[in-house]
N, C-alpha and C positions, 0 to 999 in steps of 0.2 A: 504493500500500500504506500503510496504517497505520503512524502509530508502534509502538514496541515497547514495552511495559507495562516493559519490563525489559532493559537489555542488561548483562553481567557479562563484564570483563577479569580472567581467571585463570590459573594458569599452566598447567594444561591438566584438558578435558574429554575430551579423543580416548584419552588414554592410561593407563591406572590401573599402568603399568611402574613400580615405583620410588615411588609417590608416593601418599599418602591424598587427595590436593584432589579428583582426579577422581570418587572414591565420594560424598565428600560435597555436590561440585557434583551429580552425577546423580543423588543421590536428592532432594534439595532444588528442586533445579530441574525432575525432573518431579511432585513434589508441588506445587510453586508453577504449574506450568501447568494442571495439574488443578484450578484454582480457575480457569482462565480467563485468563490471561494469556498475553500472548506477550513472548518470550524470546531473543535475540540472546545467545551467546558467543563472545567474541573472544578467542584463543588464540593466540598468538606461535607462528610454526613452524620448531620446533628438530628438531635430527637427532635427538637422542635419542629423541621423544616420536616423532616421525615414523616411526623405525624399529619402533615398539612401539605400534602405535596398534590399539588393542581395542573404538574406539567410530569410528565416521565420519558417520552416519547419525541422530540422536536425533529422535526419535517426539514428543519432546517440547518441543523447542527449535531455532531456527536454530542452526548453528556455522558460522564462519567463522574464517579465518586469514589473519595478515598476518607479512610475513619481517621488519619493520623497524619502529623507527619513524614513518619516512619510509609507510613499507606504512599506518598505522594513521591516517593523513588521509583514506585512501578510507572511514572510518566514520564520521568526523567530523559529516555528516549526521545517521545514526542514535543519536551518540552524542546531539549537542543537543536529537534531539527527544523521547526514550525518556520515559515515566514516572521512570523513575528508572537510575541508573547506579552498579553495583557494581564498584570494582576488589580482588581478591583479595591476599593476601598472598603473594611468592615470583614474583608476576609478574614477568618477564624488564624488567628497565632500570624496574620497579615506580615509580622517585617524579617521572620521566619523564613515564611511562603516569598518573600521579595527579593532575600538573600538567598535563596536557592533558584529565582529565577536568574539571578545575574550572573549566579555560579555558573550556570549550566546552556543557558541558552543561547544561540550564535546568531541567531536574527534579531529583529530591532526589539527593544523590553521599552513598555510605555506601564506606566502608573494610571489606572483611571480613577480619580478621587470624585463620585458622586457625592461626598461630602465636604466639600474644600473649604468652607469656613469652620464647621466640627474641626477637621484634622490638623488647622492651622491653630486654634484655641489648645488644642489637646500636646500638640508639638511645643506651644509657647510654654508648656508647664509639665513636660517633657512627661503626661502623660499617657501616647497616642501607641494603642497596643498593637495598630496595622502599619506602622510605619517609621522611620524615624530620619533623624534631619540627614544622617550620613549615608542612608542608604539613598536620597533624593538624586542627586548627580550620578548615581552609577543609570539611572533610567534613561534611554531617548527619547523620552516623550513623557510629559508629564499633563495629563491631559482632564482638562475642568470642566466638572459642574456650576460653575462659577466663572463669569469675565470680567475685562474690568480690570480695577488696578492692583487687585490681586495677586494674577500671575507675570505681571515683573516683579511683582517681592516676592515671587517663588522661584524667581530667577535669581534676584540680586543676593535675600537674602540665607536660601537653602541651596543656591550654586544648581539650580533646575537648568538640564541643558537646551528643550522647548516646553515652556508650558503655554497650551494652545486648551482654547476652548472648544469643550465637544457635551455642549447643552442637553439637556436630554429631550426626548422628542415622542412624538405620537404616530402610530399607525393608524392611516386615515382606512384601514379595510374595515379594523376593529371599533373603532369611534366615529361615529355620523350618527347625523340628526336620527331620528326616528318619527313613524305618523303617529306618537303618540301625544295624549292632552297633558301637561305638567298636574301635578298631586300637590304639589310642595311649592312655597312661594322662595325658598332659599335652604339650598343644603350645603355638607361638609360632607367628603372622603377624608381621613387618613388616618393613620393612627395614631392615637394619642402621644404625644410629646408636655412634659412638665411647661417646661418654656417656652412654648405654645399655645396653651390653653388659656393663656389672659385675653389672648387677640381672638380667639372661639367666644368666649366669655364675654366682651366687649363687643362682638359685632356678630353673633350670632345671638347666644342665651339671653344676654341682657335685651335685645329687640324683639324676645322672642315672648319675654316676661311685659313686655312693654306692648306688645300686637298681640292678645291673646286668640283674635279671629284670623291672624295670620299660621297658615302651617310650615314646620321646621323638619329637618330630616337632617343626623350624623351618623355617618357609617365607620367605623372604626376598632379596633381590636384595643383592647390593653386600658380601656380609660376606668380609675377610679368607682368606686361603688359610692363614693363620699359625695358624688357629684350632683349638685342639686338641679337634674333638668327640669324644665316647665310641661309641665301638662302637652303642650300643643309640639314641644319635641319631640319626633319620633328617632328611637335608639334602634342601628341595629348595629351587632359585631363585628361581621366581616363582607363584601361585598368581592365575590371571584370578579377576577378581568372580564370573561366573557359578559358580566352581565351590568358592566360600567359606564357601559352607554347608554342601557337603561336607566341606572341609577341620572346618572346628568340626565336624561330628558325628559324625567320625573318634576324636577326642581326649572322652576321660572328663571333663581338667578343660581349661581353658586358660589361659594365663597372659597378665599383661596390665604388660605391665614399663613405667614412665613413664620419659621425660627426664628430666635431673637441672633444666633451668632447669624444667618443668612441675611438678615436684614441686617446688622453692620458691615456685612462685608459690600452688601448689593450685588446685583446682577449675577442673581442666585434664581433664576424663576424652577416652582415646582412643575414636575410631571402632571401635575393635577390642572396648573393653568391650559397645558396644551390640546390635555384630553378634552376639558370642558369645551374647551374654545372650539375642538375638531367636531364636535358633538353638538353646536350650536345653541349650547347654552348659557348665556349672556355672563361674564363672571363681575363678581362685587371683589377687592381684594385688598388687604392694608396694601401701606405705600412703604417704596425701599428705592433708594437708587439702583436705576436700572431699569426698573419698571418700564417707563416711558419709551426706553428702545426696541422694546418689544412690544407693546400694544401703544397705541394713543388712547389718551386720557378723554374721557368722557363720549368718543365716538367707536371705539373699542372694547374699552373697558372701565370699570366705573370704580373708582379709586373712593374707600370709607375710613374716616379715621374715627369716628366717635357713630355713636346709636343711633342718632338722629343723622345721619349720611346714611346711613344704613337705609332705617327707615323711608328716607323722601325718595331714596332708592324705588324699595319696594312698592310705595304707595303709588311713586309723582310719575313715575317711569311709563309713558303708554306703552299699551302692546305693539303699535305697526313700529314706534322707535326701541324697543326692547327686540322684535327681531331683525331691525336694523343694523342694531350693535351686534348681535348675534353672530351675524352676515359677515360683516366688515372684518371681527375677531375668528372667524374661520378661514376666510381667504386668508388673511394674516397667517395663519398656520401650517394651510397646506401651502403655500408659497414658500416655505422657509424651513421649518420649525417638522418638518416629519422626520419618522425613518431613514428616508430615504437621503436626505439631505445629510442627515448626520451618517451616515455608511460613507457616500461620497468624500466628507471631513475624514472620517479614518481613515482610508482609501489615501488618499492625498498625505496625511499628517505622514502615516509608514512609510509612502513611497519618498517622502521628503527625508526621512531620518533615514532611510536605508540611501538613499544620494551621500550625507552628509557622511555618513558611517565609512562608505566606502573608498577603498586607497585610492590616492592621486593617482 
């Protein structure tokens, strides 16, 4: 058998329970196969993911798992001969898994940090268990969920030898509108985050205590029992991918709450903004730099900083201009912001490090 064009260590493809890496590995990576490549994922197998596993099978890539890292010498083959080799951010024993790709691998090694304001807080206080500052320069590509003036201080300051933005993105197959009637005047996807839940709380719950003829919808794993929802909030736990498009075209608007490190860092946009947007459901979202290069304000997308923006949201907003915005934030998406675009970005980023890699 061939080498693999690509093999990628993440923290899981099998399972989208609890976690956005899995959506953004499987759209990305069957866009990237779709030009032709082959595709190796090595996945660490934990009980959690194990128990919750929504994918075993992809159409579009090998997957493979290993329990250890004693387990991850049986790839070691594949790792040295791959085109190139991507290790994920939140990989299990991560700077581990990063030092054994640099050992071992002879094609280009790129970093992909879906978490790059977490991992830059967690490195500042030299607590970051997937990564660490001296393993950064051994990578060719250091590649963000985050743009922006971040990745030149992951250059200047961690000695990073490209770090290029590689946003995360939407499969426009799986996400589109639906001929359904919305149920919900404003929902939430994700799951619960501590440092999170004020801006849920401030621009969801508190509007929700405040419209009690208005209806609420959050979908999410892992949130508190302490939590005081409102009557007219409906709770559920987990929402599979396949049925995420339903979820957005259930909800009139949806809400798209950032982390507190992502909102310092800026031009951190969630997977959630893209899905809703591909799915033409109009989003409400705090505000962060960065935002603005990604959607326009007020005829895209509708920027809330307190209850009452919320509100005049949901009240003042007509219908023919609610799916106006709708409209406008979905071409924005599929223009830019899919799969398909971000494959193209990898595509180009490898082929540019392996120029650079290679002798005069």
């Amino acid at each position: 058998m061939s080498a693999y064009d690509l093999v990628v260590l993440g923290l899981s493809l099998s399972s989208s329970w609890g976690n956005g890496h899995a959506t953004t590995y499987r759209g990305l990576l069957k866009a990237y196969a779709a030009k032709g490549f082959r595709i190796l994922f090595l996945e660490r197998d934990q009980p959690w993911y194990a128990e919750n596993r929504d994918l075993l099978a992809p159409d579009y890539c090998s997957l493979a798992f290993y329990r250890d890292l004693d387990g991850l010498e049986n790839y070691r083959n594949e790792i040295a001969k791959a085109g190139a080799v991507m290790v994920g951010s939140y990989t299990p024993d991560g700077a581990a898994v990063c030092a054994f790709v640099q050992t071992h691998a002879r094609g280009v090694t790129a970093f992909y940090d879906i978490d790059t304001p977490v991992t830059l807080a967690a490195l500042d206080r030299d607590e970051c268990a997937y990564l660490s500052p001296k393993l950064i320069p051994g990578f060719d590509l250091y590649l963000s969920f985050t743009g922006g003036p971040i990745l030149s201080h992951f250059e200047r300051a961690f000695g990073a030898k490209a770090a290029r933005t590689l946003y995360c993105a939407v499969d426009p197959e799986l996400y589109r509108p639906l001929q359904t009637q919305p149920q919900f005047d404003l929902g939430y996807i994700g799951t619960y985050a501590e440092d999170r839940q004020s801006v849920i709380e401030r621009l969801l719950i508190e509007p929700a205590r405040r419209a009690p003829d208005l209806r609420f919808i959050v979908a999410g794993p892992q949130y508190p029992e302490t939590i005081d929802w409102p009557a007219n909030v409906l709770r559920i736990d987990h929402v599979a991918p396949r049925d995420h498009s339903a979820f957005y075209n259930s909800c009139r608007f949806t809400l798209n709450a950032t982390r507190r490190d992502m909102v310092r860092a800026g031009y951190s946009p969630s997977v959630r903004l893209f899905e809703a947007a591909a799915c033409g459901a109009p989003i409400i979202s705090d505000a962060w730099d960065g935002l603005e290069s990604l959607f326009a304000f007020g005829t895209e997308i509708t920027v809330a900083r307190d209850v009452a923006d919320v509100l005049r949201a949901l009240r003042e907003i007509s219908e023919p201009e609610r799916k106006k915005i709708a409209k406008r934030a979905r071409e924005k998406v599929l223009g830019a912001h899919t799969a398909a675009h971000r494959a193209d970005q990898l595509a180009g980023y490898i082929a540019q490090a392996a120029r650079a890699a290679a002798p005069a």
